[in-house]
C-alpha positions as CSV (number, residue, x, y, z in Angstrom):
1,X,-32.2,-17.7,54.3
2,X,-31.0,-20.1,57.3
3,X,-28.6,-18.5,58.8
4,X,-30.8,-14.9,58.8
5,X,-34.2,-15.3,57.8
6,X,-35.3,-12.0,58.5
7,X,-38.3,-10.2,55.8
8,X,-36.2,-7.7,54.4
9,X,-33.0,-10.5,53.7
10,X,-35.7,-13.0,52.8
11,X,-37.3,-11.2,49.8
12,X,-33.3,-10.8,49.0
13,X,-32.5,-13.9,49.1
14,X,-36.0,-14.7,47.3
15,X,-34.7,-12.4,44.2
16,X,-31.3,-13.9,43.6
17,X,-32.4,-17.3,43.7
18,X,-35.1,-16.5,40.9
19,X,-31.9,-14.7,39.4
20,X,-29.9,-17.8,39.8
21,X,-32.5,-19.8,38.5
22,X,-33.1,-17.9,35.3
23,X,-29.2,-18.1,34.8
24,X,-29.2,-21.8,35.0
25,X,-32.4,-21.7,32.3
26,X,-30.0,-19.7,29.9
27,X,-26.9,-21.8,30.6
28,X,-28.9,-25.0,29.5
29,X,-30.5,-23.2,26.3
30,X,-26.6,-22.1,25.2
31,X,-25.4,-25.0,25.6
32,X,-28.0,-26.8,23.6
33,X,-28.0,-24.2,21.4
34,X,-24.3,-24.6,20.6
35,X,-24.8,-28.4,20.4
36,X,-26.9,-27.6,17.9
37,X,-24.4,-25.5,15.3
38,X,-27.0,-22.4,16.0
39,X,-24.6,-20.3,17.2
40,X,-25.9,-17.0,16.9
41,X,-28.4,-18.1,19.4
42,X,-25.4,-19.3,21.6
43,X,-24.0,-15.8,21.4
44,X,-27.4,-14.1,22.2
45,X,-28.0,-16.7,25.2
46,X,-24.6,-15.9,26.7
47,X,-24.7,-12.3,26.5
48,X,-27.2,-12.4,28.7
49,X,-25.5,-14.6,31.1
50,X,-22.1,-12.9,30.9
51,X,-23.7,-9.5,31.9
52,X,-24.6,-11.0,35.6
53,X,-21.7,-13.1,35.2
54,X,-18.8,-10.7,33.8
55,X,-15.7,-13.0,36.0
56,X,-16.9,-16.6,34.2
57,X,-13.7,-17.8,32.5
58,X,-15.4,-20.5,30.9
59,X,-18.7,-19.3,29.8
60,X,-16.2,-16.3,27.6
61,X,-14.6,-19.4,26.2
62,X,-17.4,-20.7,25.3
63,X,-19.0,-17.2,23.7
64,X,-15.5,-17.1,22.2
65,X,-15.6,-20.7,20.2
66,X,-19.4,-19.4,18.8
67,X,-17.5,-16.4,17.2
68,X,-15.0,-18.5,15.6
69,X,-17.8,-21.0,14.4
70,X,-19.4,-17.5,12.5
71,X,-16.3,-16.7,11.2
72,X,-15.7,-13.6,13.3
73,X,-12.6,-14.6,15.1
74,X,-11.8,-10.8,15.7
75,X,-14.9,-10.6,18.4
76,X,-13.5,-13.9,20.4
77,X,-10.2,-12.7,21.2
78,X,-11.2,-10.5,23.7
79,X,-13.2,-12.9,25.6
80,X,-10.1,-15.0,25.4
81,X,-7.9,-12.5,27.2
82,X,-10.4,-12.0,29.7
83,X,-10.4,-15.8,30.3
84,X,-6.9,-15.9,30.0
85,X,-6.4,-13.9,32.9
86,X,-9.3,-15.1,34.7
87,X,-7.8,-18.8,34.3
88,X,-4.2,-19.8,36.0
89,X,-1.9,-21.1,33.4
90,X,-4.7,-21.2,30.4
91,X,-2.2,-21.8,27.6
92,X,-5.1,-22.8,25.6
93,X,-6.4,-19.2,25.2
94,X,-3.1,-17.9,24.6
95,X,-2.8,-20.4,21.4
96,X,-6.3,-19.4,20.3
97,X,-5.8,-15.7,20.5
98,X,-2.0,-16.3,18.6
99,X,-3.8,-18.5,15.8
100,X,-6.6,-15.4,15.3
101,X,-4.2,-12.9,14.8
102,X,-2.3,-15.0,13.1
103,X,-4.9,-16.0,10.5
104,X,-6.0,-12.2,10.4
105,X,-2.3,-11.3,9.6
106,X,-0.9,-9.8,12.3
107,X,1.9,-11.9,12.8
108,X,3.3,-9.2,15.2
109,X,0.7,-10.1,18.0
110,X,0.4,-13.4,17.3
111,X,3.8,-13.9,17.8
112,X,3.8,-11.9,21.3
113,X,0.8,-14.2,22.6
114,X,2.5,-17.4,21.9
115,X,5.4,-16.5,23.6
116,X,3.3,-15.8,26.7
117,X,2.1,-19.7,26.1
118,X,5.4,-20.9,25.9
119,X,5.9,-19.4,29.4
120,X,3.2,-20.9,30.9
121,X,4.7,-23.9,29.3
122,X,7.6,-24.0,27.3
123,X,6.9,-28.2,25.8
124,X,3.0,-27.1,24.9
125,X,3.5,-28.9,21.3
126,X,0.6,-26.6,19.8
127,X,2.3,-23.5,20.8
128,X,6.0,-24.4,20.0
129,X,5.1,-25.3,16.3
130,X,3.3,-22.1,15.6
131,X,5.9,-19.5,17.3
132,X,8.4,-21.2,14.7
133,X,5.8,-20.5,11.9
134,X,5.1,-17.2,13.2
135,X,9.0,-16.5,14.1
136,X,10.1,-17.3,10.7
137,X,6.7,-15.1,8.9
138,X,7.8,-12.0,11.1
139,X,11.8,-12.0,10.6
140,X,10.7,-12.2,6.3
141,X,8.6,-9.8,6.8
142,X,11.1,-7.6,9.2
143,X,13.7,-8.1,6.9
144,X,12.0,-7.4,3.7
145,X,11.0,-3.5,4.9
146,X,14.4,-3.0,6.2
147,X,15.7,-3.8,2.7
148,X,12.5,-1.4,1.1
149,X,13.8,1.4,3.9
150,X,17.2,1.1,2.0
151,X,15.8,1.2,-1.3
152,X,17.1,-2.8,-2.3
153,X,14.1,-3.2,-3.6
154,X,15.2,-6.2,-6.1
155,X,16.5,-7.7,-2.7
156,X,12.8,-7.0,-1.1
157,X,10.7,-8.8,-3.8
158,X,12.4,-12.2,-3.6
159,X,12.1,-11.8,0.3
160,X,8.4,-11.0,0.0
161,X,8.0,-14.0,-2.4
162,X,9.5,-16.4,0.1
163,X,6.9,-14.5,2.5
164,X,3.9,-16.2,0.1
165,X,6.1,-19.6,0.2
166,X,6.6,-19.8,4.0
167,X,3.1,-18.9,4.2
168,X,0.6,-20.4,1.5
169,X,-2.5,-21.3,3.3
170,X,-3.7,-18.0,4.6
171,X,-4.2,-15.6,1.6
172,X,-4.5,-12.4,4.0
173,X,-0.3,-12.4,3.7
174,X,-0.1,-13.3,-0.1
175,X,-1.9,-10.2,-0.3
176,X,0.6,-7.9,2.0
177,X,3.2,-9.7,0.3
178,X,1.7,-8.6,-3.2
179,X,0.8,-4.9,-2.0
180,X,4.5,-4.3,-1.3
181,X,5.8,-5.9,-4.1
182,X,3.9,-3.5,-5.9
183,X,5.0,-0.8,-4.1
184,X,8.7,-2.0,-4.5
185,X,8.1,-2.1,-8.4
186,X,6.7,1.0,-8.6
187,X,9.4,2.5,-6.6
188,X,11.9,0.6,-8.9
189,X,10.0,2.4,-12.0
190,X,8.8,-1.1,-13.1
191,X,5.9,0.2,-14.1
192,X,3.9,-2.3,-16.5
193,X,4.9,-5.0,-13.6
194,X,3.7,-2.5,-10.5
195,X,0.2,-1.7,-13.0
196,X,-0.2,-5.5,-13.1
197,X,0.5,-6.6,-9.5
198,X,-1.4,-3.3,-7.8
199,X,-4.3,-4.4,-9.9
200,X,-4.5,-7.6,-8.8
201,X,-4.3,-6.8,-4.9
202,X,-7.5,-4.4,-5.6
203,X,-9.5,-6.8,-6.8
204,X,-9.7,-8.2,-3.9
205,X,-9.5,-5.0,-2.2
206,X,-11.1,-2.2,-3.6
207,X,-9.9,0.7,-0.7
208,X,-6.4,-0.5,-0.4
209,X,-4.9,2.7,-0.1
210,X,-1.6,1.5,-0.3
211,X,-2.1,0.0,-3.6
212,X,-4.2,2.8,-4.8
213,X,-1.2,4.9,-4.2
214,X,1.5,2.7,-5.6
215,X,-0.3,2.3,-9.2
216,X,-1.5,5.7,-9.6
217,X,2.8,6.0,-9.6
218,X,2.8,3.4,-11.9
219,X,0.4,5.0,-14.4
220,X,2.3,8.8,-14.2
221,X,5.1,5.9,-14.8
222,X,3.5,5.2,-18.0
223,X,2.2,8.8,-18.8
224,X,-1.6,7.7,-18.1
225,X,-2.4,10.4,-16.0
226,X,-6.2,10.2,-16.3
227,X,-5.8,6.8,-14.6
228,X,-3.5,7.7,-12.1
229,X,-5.8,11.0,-11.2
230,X,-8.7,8.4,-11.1
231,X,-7.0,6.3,-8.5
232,X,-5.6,8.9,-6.4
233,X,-9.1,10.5,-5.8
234,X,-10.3,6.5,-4.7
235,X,-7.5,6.3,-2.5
236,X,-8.2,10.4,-1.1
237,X,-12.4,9.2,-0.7
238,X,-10.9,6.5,1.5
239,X,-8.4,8.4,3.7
240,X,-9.1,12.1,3.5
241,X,-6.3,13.5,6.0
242,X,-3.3,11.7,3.9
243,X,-1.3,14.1,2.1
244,X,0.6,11.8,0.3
245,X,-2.4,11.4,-1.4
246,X,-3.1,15.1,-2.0
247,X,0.6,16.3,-3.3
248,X,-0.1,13.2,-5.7
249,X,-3.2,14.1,-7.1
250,X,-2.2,17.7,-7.8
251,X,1.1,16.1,-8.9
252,X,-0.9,14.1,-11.6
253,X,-3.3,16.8,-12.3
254,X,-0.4,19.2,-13.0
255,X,1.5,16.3,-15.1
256,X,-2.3,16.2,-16.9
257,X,-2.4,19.6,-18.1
258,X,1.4,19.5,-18.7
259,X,0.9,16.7,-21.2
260,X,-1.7,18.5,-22.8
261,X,0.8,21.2,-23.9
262,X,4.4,19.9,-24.5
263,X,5.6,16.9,-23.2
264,X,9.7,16.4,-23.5
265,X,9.6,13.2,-23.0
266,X,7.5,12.4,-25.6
267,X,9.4,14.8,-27.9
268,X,12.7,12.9,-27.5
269,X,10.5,9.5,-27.6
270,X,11.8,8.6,-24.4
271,X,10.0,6.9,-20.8
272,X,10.0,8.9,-17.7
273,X,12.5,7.1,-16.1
274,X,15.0,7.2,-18.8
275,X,18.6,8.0,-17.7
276,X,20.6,10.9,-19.0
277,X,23.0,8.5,-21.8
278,X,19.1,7.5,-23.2
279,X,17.8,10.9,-23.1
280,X,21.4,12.3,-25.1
281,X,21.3,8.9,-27.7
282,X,17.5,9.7,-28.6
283,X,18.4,13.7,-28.9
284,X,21.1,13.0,-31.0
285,X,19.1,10.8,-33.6
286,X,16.5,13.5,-33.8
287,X,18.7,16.2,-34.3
288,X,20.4,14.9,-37.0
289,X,16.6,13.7,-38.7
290,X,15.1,16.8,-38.1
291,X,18.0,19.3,-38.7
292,X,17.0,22.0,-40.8
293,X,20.2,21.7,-43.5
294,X,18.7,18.5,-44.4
295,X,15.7,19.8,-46.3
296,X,15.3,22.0,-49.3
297,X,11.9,24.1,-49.4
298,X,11.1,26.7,-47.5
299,X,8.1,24.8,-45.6
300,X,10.1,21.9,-45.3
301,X,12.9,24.2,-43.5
302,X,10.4,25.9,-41.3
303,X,8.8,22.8,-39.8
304,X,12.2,21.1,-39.3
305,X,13.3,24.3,-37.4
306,X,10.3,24.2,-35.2
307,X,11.2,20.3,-34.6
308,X,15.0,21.2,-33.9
309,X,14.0,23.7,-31.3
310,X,11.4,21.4,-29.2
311,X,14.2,18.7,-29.4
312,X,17.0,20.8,-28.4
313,X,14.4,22.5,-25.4
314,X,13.7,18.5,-24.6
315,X,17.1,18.0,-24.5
316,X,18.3,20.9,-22.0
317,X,15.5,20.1,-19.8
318,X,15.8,16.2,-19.4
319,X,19.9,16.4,-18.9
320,X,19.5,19.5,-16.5
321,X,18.7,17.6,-13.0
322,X,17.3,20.6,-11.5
323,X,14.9,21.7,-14.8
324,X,13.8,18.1,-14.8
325,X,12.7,17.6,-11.5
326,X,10.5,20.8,-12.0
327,X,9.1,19.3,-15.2
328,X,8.3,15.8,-13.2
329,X,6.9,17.7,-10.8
330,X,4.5,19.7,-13.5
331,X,6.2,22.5,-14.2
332,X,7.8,23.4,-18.0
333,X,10.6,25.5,-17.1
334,X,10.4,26.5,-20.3
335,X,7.4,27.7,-20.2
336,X,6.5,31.6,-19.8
337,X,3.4,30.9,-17.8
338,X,5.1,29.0,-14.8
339,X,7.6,31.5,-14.3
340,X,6.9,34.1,-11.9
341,X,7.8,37.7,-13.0
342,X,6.1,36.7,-16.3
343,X,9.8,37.0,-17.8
344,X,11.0,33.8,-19.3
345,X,14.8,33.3,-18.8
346,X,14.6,30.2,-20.9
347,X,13.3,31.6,-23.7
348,X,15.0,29.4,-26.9
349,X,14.1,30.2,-30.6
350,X,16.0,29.1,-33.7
351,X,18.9,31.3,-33.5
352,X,19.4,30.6,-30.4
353,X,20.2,26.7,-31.4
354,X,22.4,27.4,-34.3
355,X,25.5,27.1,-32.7
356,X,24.3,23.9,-30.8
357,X,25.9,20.3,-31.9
358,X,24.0,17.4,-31.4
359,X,26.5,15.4,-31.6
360,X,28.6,16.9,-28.5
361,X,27.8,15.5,-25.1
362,X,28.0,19.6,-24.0
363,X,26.6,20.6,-26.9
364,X,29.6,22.7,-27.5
365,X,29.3,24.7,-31.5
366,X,29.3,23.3,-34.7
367,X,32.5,23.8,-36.9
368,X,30.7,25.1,-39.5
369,X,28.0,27.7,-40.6
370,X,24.7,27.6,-41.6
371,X,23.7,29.1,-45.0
372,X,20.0,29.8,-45.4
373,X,18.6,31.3,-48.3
């Protein structure tokens, strides 16, 4: 207005100084309104402001501190960076933005804005003492999924438990620490531990996909298919395109209908996961219970040959790597109706098994005959 006071520069002049004024009005009212703990209102107020005045480093701090006062830390960070570029050497932004990622678990970026601290200032106390927190988090945590890459996964729970020592007061990484133990024990076939742990970590996450995943394993584990069907459609609702998800639900649907017809495991009384010498120890118990020389009627004879033959078909099955992995996968390889051709090459009945020893680790013959009547 003094140096050109001209009508059209004037009424200019006359607007922005209104402007300014109104600014100033909203300033005061933030201010007092974060003096006052109402710091919704803050945030409100400073919107305002902050759209006329989008370069004000301090004003974004200040909008910043009244998200972390609500408890949404995740909004303030990015009026920190802003103010952290906006500021020279503003190694208090870069602490705040570490400690919010670090308190919303991603010790990955909280670790890679502290840094940039500590080069603004390599003695900043506040900084230094958090990077060595977050340093020592993120090389457990690095180490613990290179072991679960290599399948130690003993070796990748204890480093996972130190995880919840080194870290005790923020529960966001007692919880990633618990959803990959889970995962490890399920992997490991520990499956009443994996059940437990899974459960646990969904209860205070409902959708965690991860975990959905991991006990639905553990309940095919444990032959609960109903349960693990159940989980895999909650983890599918959540994350539609994952097809992890969808090979394991039609995995455990198949493994449902399986179970419904005969189930080899069960036969031979065994777990899933048993190894070959368990599957051959319980086949040769059976064998010699339910062999058909060892009872007298006719009726008795007839039931222990049916008995015999779904042993020794559990028994060729389970100790066959390739038939196995078909049947874990939901497929009887036994059964006429999954082969294609509609021929069954398997096709076992009692005569068949006559010359089979159940006490032979190849099941080579018997040395004698049988005599039936």
């Amino acid at each position: 207005l003094k140096s050109n006071p001209s009508n059209n520069e004037e009424k200019e002049a006359q607007t922005q100084l209104t402007k300014s004024d109104e600014l100033q009005r909203l300033h005061s009212q933030a201010l007092s309104a974060y003096q006052q703990e109402d710091y919704k209102a803050a945030i409100s107020l400073l919107d305002e402001i902050l759209a006329v005045c989008v370069w004000d480093a301090e004003l974004r701090e200040l909008r910043a501190e009244c998200y972390i006062k609500e408890g949404e830390p995740s909004k303030a960070i990015s009026d920190l960076k802003a103010a952290a570029k906006l500021k020279n050497d503003n190694t208090e932004a870069f602490y705040k933005i570490s400690r919010i990622y670090y308190q919303l678990g991603d010790h990955e970026l909280s670790l890679s804005e502290v840094r940039e601290c500590l080069k603004l200032d390599q003695d900043h106390k506040q900084c230094f003492s958090l990077y060595k927190q977050v340093k020592k988090l993120n090389k457990q945590i690095e180490s613990a999924e290179e072991l679960i890459r290599e399948g130690r996964y003993e070796d990748a729970i204890n480093k996972y438990d130190s995880v919840m020592k080194t870290e005790p007061e923020v529960p966001i990484y007692a919880t990633r620490a618990k959803e990959r133990i889970c995962h490890c024990l399920s992997k490991n076939q520990q499956a009443t531990e994996a059940i437990k742990l899974c459960t646990e970590v969904l209860q205070l996450e409902p959708a965690n996909v991860n975990a959905l995943k991991d006990r639905a394993e553990a309940y095919l584990l444990e032959d609960l298919y109903e349960e693990a069907i159940k989980d895999y459609e909650t983890a599918q609702a959540h994350s539609e395109n994952d097809q992890q998800i969808r090979e394991g639900l039609e995995r455990a649907q198949r493994m449902l209908k399986q179970s419904q017809k005969r189930d080899y495991y069960k036969i031979l009384g065994v777990k899933r996961n048993a190894r070959k010498q368990e599957i051959i120890k319980a086949y040769r118990k059976l064998a010699s219970q339910w062999h058909p020389d060892n009872f007298q009627s006719e009726e008795e004879k007839k039931k222990a040959e049916k008995k015999f033959i779904d042993i020794a078909a559990a028994k060729e099955v389970l100790t066959d790597p390739e038939m196995r992995r078909k049947f874990d996968a939901g497929e009887d390889p036994l059964d006429a109706e999954s082969q294609q051709g509609g021929g069954n090459p398997f096709h076992r009945n009692w005569n068949t098994w006559q010359g089979f020893n159940p006490f032979g680790s190849g099941g080579g013959p018997f040395t004698f005959k049988f005599h039936f009547s």
